[in-house]
SEKOLMI-901653 format. One line per field, with one value per residue (C-alpha): residue number from 1; residue in three letters; x, y, z. Coordinates in steps of 0.5 Angstrom, whole numbers, plus 500, padded with zeros to 3 digits. Example, Ala and Ser with C-alpha at 12.3 -4.5 7.8 and 13.67 -1.06 7.14 Angstrom:
BEGIN
seq: 1,2
type: ala,ser
X: 525,527
Y: 491,498
Z: 516,514
This chain:
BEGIN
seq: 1,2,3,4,5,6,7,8,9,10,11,12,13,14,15,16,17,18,19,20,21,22,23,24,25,26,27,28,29,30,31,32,33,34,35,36,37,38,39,40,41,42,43,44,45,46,47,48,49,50,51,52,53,54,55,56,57,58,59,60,61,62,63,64,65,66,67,68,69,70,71,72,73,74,75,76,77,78,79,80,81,82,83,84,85,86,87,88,89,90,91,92,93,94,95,96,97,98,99,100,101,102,103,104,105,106,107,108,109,110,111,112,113,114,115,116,117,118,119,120,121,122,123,124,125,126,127,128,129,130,131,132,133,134,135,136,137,138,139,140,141,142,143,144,145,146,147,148,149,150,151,152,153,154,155,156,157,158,159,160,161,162,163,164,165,166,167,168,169,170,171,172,173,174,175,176,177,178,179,180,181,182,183,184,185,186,187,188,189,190,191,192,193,194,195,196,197,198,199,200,201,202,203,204,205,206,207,208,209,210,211,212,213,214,215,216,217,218,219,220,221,222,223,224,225,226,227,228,229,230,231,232,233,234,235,236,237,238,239,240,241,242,243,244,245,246,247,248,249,250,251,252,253,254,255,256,257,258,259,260,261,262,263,264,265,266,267,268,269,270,271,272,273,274,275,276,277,278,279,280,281,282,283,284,285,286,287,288,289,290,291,292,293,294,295,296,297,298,299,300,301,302,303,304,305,306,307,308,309,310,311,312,313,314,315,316,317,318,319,320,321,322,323,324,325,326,327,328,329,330,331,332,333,334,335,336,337,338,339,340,341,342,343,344,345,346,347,348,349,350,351,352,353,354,355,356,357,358,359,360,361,362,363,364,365,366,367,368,369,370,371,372,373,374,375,376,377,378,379,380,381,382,383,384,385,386,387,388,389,390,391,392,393,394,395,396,397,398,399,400,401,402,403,404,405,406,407,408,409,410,411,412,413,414,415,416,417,418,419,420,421,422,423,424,425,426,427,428,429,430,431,432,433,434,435,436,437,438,439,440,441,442,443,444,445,446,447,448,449,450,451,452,453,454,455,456,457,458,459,460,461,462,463,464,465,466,467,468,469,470,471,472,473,474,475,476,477,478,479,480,481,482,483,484,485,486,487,488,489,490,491,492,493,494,495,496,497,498,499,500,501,502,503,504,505,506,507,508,509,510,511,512,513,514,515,516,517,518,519,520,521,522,523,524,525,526,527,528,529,530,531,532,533,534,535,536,537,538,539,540,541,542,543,544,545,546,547,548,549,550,551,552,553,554,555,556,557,558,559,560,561,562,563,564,565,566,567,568,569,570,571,572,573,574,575,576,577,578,579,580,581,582,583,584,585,586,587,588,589,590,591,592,593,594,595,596,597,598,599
type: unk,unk,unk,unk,unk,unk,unk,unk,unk,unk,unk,unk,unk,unk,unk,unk,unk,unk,unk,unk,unk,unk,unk,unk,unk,unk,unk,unk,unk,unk,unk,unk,unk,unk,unk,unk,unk,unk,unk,unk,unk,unk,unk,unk,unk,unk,unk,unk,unk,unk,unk,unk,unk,unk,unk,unk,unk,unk,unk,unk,unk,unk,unk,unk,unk,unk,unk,unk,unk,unk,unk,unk,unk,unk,unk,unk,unk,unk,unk,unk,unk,unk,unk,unk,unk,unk,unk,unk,unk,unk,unk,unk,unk,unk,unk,unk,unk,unk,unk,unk,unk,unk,unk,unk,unk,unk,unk,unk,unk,unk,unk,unk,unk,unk,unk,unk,unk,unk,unk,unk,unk,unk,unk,unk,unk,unk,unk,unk,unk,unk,unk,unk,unk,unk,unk,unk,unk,unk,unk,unk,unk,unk,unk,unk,unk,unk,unk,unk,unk,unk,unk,unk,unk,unk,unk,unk,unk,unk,unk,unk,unk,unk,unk,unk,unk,unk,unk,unk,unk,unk,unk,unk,unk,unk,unk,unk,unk,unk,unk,unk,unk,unk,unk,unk,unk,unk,unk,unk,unk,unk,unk,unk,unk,unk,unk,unk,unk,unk,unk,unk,unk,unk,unk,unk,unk,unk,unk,unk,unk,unk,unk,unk,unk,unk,unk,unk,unk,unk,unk,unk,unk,unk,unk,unk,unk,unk,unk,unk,unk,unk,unk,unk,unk,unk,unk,unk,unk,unk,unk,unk,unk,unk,unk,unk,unk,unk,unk,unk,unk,unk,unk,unk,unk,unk,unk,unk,unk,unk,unk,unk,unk,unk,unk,unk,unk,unk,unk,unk,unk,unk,unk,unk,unk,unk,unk,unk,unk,unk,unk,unk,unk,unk,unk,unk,unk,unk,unk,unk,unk,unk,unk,unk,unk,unk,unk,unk,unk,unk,unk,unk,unk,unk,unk,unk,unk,unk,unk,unk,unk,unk,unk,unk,unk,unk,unk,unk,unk,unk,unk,unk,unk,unk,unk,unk,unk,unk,unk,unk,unk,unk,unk,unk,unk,unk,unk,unk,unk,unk,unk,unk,unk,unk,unk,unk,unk,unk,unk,unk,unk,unk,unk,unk,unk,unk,unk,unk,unk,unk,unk,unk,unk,unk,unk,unk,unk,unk,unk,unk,unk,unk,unk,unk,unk,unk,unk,unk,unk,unk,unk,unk,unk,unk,unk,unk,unk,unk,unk,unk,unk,unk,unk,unk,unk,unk,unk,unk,unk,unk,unk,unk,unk,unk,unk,unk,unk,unk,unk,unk,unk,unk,unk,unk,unk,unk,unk,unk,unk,unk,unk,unk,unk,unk,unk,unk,unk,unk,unk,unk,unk,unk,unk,unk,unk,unk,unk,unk,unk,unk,unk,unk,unk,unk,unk,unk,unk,unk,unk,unk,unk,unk,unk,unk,unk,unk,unk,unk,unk,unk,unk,unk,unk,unk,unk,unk,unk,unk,unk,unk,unk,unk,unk,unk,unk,unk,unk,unk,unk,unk,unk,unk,unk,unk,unk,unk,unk,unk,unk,unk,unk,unk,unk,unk,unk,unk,unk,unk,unk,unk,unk,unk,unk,unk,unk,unk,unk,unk,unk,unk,unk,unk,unk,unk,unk,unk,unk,unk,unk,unk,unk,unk,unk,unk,unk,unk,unk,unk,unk,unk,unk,unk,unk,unk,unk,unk,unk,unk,unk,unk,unk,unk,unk,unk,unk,unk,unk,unk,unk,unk,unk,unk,unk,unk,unk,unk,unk,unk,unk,unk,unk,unk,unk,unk,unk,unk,unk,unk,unk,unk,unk,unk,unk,unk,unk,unk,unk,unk,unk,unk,unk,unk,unk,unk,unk,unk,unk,unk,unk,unk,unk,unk,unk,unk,unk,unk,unk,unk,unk,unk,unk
X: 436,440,435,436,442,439,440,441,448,453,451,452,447,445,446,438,437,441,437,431,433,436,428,426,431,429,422,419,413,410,413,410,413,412,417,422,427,433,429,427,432,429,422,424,427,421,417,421,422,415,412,419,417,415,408,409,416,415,414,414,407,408,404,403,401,399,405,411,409,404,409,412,406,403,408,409,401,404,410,406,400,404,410,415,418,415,419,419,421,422,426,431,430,424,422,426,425,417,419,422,416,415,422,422,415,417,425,419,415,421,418,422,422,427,427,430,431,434,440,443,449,455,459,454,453,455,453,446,444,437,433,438,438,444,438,444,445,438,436,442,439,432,433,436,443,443,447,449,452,457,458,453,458,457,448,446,450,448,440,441,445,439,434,438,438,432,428,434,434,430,426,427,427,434,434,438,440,443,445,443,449,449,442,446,453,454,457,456,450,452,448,450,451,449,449,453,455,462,458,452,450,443,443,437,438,437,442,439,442,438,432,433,432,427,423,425,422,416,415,416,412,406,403,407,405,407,408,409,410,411,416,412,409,415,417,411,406,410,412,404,403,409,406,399,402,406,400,396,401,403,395,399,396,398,398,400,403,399,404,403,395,393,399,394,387,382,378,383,380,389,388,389,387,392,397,399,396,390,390,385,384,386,393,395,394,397,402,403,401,406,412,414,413,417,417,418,419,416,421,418,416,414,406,406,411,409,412,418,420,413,413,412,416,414,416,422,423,426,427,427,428,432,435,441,440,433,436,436,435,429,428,432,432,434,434,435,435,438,434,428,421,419,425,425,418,419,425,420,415,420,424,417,415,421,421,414,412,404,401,402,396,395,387,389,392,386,382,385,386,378,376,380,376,370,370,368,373,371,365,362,355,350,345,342,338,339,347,352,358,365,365,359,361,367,363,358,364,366,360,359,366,369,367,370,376,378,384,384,389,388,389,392,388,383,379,385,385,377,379,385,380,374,377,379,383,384,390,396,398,391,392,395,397,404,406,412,412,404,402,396,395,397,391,389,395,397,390,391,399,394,389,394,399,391,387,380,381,376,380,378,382,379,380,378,375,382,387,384,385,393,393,386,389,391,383,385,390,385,381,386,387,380,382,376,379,373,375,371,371,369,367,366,369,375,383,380,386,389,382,382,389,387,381,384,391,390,382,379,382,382,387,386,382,376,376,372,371,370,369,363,366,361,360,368,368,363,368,373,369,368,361,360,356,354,351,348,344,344,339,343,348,348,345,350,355,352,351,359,361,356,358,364,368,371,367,368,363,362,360,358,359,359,364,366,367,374,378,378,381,387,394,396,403,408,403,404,400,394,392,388,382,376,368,364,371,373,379,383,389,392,395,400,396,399,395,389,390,388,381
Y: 724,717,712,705,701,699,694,700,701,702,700,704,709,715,722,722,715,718,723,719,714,720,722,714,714,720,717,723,721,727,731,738,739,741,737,741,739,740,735,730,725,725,725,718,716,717,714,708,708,708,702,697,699,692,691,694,699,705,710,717,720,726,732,736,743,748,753,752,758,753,748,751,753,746,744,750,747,740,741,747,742,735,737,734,737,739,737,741,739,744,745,751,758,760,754,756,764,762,757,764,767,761,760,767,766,760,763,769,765,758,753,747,746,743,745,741,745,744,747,748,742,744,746,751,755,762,761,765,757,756,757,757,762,763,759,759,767,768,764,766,771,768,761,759,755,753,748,748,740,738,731,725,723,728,728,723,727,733,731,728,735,739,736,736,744,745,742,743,750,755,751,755,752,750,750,743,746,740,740,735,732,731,728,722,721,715,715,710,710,712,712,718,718,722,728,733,740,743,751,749,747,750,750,746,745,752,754,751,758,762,759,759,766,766,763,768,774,770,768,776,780,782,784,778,777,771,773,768,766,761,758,754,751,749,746,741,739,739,745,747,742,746,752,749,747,753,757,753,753,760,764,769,771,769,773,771,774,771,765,763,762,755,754,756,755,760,757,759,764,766,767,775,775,777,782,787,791,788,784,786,792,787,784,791,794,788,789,795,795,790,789,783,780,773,772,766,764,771,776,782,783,791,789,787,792,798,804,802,807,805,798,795,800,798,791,788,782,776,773,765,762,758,763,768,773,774,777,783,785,791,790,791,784,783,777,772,764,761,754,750,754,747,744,752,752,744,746,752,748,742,748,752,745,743,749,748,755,757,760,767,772,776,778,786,784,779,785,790,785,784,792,791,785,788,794,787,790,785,787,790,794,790,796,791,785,781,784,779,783,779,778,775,771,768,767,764,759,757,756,751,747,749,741,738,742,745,747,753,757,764,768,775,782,784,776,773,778,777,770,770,775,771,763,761,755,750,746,747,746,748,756,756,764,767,772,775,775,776,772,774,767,761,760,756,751,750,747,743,740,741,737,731,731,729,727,725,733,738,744,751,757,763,767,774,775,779,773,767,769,770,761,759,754,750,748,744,740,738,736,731,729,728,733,735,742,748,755,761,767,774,777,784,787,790,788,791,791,796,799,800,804,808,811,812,815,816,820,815,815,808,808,801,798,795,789,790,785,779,772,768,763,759,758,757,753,748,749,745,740,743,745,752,756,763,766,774,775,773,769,765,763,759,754,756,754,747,745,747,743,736,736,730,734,740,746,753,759,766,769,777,781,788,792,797,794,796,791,794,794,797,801,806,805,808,808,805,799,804,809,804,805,801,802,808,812,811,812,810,812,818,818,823,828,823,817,821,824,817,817
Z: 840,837,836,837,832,825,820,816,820,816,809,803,802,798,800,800,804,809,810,811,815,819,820,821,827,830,830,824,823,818,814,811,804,797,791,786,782,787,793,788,790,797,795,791,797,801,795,795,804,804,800,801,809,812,816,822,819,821,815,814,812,807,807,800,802,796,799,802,807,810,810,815,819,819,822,827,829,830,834,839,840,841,844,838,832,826,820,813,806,801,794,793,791,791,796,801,800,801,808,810,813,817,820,823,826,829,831,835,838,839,836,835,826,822,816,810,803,796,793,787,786,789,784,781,788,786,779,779,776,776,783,786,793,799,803,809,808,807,814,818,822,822,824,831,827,820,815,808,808,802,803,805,810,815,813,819,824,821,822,829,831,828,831,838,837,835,842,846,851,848,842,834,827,824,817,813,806,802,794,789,788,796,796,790,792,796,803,809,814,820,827,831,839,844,841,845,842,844,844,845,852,854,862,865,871,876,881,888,891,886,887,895,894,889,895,900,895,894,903,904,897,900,893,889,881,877,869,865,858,852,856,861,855,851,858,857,861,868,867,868,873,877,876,878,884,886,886,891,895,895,893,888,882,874,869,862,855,849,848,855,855,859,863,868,869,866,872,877,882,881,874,873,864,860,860,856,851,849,855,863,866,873,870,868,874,878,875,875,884,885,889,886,880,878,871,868,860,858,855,856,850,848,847,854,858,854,856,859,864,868,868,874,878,884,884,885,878,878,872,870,863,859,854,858,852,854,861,861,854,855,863,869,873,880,881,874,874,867,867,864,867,868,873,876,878,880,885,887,889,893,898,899,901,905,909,911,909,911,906,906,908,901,904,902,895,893,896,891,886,886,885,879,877,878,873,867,863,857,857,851,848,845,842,836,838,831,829,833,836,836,842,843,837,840,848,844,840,847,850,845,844,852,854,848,850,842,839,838,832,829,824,827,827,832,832,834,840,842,842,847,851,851,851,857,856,862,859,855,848,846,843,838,834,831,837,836,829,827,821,817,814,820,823,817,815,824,825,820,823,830,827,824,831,835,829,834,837,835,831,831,827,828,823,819,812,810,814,811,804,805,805,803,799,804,804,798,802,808,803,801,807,810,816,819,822,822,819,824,821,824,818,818,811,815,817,823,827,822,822,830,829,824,828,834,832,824,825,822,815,813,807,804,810,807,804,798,793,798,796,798,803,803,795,796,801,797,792,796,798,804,808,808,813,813,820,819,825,833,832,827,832,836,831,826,831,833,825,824,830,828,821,821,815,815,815,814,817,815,821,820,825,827,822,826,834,836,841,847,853,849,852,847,843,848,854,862,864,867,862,859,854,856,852,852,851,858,860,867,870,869,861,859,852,847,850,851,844,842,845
């Protein structure tokens, strides 16, 4: 990723100039961090880089966030909605710990983030000085590579090689931890070459002879699904067209884990909803009638597979994806293409097309599939006419915001499932949610990295009462930076999620649940300079929403909605793709007495 040659080559510099002529070369435009003594020395070179830069000069703008956590999940926003890394700058000890969240959120979900931290000076490492912390040995197992760098010298190449692994092959954050006394002494700036790491040698492109057949397998499958992923979407754009493209050309049906959502239309007549445990009755039951399934940037994650010996036992799999670790790890695979979704799905398309293949006759399966869809599995009881059921709030949020197609982020818990249920997002890098890891607190510091990544987008974090208040601070921080980003919050006095599972497996006994002692959102909003709203009937809603979205400034809603609705279609822990339970208690499938038990 070596930038263009610079005047600044060769020129004696300091551990810290380096480092920021590093970013400027690599074309960093925003950094999220917060200063400490141990990255003082960067902070002034960013400082004085800033006001030296010459009209025109490229700077690097700083965003101060009131935690380091959501330092590190503004930039997972940044990169997921603009397809760049994102840059994190923290000091040692407890900056670092407190960037460890984030870390392993974006290693779960591969999102490409470079992390700088501070460390102690060299010579006191080991000594249990003042904040420090083995930043290396504490990230080792939660980044995808990281560096401890002894000497300035080494800075530059380190940054370009960081940056190289963070983007290339499966995306992950890399962690640059570098010591006071490095960030001051003295080496010459050198402008790295390409960047070519001798282990680390992702394959991109796929074999011809494996996507051959691929092809072959999906000509003859009578009942074929695709299962895709967040790969799809950290493959870019392209990735999607292909996508696109494949399913027109062969009519199969999409399904898609909850990284993967916009990859393909939600308006496709090919698209199945979600898959997995909070995902449609047609998609589970898909997956489970089918006799081929080609995954493609999805790791069969247990939330999707379920019970593991009845996933999709009739389908034969092939499995695309950039990581070779991924292969096999929990599923059985037929057929396993190592490379880039995107190039893949593109070399898919070229040999279905120069073979002149028909478009297969899928009538029976379409058919099948079309009784599934007609059980409306998300639809959901409305007995009250002046309480607002979730559902009915996020249906209502989309059929405000579906035109000006939003960026949507999310807390986690049971509005983040209703959200992914009930939007459907026409484009990628649109959604944006901690899957792998499920992080109470992102929705709110990724809307504002989204937010700074497409400053004329309308940005949306969907959020509950309890997850909000994990990084409510950060409302300061897009005050400061007149972000207009906009807060929904499905207010229903619970950790619903928590409380969903403690009905079901627990006998309702909901130990610390509620959420007592709530604050008043829209006085607390006011407090931050932002605008407040509150909506408390049906009646309420769709002006309620109106008014948030016309309001130029940030804005936050405190929607109350039904306080006991449970997110429903669910699979069980430990349940097959068919023993689903749907509303009104019902149940499809044959489930074995664990599964019933739960109803």
């Amino acid at each position: 990723m070596a930038g263009p040659e610079t005047a600044t080559h060769g020129a004696e510099m300091g551990g810290a100039e380096i480092l920021v002529q590093a970013l400027i070369d690599l074309g960093v435009e925003v950094v999220f961090g917060y200063p400490g003594g141990a990255v003082l020395p960067i902070y002034d070179a960013l400082f004085r880089h800033n006001a030296e830069a010459g009209e025109g000069a490229p700077r690097i703008r700083h965003i101060l966030v009131r935690h380091e956590q959501a330092a590190t999940h503004a930039a997972e926003g940044y990169a997921r909605s603009t397809g760049r890394p994102g840059v994190v700058l923290v000091t040692s000890g407890p900056g670092a710990t407190n960037a460890v969240t984030g870390i392993t959120d974006a290693l779960l979900d591969s999102i490409p983030m470079v992390v700088i931290t501070g460390q102690v000076p060299t010579g006191l490492i080991g000594t249990d000085a003042f904040q420090e912390a083995d930043t290396v040995g504490i990230t080792r197992h939660c980044s995808k590579h990281n560096y401890l760098v002894k000497d300035p010298a080494r800075l530059a190449e380190v940054v370009h090689e960081a940056f190289h692994i963070a983007t290339s092959g499966r995306p992950g954050p890399v962690v640059i931890d570098v010591p006071k006394d490095v960030q001051v002494a003295t080496a010459r700036y050198a402008l790295p070459g390409p960047i070519s790491h001798p282990t680390y040698r992702p394959q991109i492109e796929p074999d011809p002879a494996l996507i051959e057949q691929v092809v072959d397998m999906l000509a003859a499958a009578e009942r074929p699904v695709f299962y895709t992923g967040g790969g799809i979407i950290n493959a870019g754009p392209a990735a999607s067209a292909a996508l696109r493209e494949l399913v027109a050309l062969t009519g199969a049906p999409v399904t898609s884990t909850l990284m993967g959502l916009g990859a393909l239309p939600a308006s496709s007549p090919h698209w199945l909803g979600m898959l997995g445990m909070h995902g449609t009755y047609e998609a589970n039951h898909a997956m489970n009638r089918a006799d081929l399934v080609i995954a493609v940037g999805a790791r069969f994650d247990d939330r999707v597979t379920g019970r593991l010996d009845a996933f999709s036992p009739h389908s034969r799999k092939v499995h695309v994806d950039i990581d070779r670790s991924s292969i096999n790890k929990t599923v059985r695979i037929d057929l396993a293409v190592v490379a880039d979704a995107g190039r893949a799905l593109e070399a898919m398309v070229e040999i279905w097309n120069r073979r002149g293949h028909p478009r297969p006759d899928l009538s029976d399966w379409d058919a099948q599939i079309e009784g599934w869809r007609a059980k409306r599995c998300l639809d959901f009881p409305e007995d009250s006419e002046t309480e607002i059921m979730p559902q009915r709030a996020i249906r209502a949020l989309h059929a405000a915001t579906r035109d000006r197609q939003p960026i949507i982020t999310t807390e986690v818990g049971q509005h983040q499932m209703w959200a992914a249920q009930h939007i459907g997002f026409e484009e990628p890098n649109k959604w944006l949610t901690s899957g792998g890891l499920g992080t109470m607190g992102y929705g709110l510091p990724a809307a504002i990295g989204a937010q700074l990544g497409d400053p004329d987008a309308l940005v949306i974090d969907v959020a509950g009462e309890a997850s909000i208040q994990m990084n409510i601070q950060e409302l300061a921080t897009a005050t400061q930076y007149r972000l207009p980003v906009k807060i929904f919050i499905l207010n229903n006095e619970y950790m619903g999620m928590v409380r969903q599972w403690q009905e079901l497996t627990y006998q309702s006994r909901y130990a610390e649940s509620y959420s007592d002692s709530l604050p008043d959102f829209v006085a607390l909003a006011e407090a931050y300079g932002w605008k407040g709203i509150r909506i408390e009937t049906l009646g309420e809603l769709d002006d309620g929403i109106r008014a948030m979205i016309d309001h130029p400034g940030p804005v936050m809603v405190d929607c109350r909605v039904s306080k006991l609705a449970n997110c429903l279609p669910m699979i069980p822990s430990g349940a097959a793709h068919t023993d689903m339970i749907l509303w009104a208690n019902e149940v499809s499938g044959e489930m074995d007495d664990e599964a019933r038990a739960l109803v």
